[in-house]
C-alpha positions as CSV (number, residue, x, y, z in Angstrom):
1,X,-135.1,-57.4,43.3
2,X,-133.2,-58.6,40.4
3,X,-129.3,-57.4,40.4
4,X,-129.8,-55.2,37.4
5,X,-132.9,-53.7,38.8
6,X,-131.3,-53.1,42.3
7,X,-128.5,-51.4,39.9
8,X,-130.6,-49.3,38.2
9,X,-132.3,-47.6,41.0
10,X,-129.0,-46.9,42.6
11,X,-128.3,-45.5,40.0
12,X,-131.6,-43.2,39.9
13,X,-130.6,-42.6,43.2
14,X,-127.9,-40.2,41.8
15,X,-129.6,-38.4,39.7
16,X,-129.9,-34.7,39.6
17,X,-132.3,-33.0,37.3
18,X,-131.6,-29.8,36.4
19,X,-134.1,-26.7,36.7
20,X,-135.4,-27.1,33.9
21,X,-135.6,-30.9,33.0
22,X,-137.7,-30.2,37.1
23,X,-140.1,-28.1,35.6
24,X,-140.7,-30.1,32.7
25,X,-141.6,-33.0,34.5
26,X,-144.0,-30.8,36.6
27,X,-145.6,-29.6,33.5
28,X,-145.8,-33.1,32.5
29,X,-147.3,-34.2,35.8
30,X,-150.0,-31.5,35.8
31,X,-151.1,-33.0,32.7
32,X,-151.3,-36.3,33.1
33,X,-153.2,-35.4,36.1
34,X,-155.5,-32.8,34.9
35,X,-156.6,-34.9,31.7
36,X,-157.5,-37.8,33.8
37,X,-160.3,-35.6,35.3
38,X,-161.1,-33.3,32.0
39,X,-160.2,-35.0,28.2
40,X,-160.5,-31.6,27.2
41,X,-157.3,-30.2,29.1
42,X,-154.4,-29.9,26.3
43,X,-150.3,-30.0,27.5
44,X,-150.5,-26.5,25.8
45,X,-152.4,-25.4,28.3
46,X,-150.8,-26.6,31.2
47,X,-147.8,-25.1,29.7
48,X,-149.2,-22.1,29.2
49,X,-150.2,-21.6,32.7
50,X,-147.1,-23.1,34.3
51,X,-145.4,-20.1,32.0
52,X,-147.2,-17.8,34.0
53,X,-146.9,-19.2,37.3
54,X,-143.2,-19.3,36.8
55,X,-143.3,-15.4,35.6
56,X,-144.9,-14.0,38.6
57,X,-142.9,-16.2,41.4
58,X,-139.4,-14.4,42.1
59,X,-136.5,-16.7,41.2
60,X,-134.7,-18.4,43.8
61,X,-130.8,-17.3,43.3
């Protein structure tokens, strides 16, 4: 690896996202994944379920 990419993922390394910046990227994930098998599935509804999944799971805390 170059110096400045070694530095960079050191630097990811660090990195600590936050509860919700972790769910966004799970909603994000869900839908890059679910449109790759159906066109037809929208980030809106992926957000929408996630919305609900996150409302009937007890918080952590």
């Amino acid at each position: 690896m170059n110096k400045r990419l070694n530095e960079l993922v050191n630097f990811a390394r660090t990195v600590r996202m936050s509860e919700p910046q972790k769910f966004e990227q799970r909603v994000s994930f869900a839908y890059g994944t679910a449109n790759i098998e159906n066109e037809n599935v929208t980030r809106e509804m992926v957000q929408k379920a996630a919305d609900a999944l996150q409302a009937a799971v007890p918080s952590k805390g």
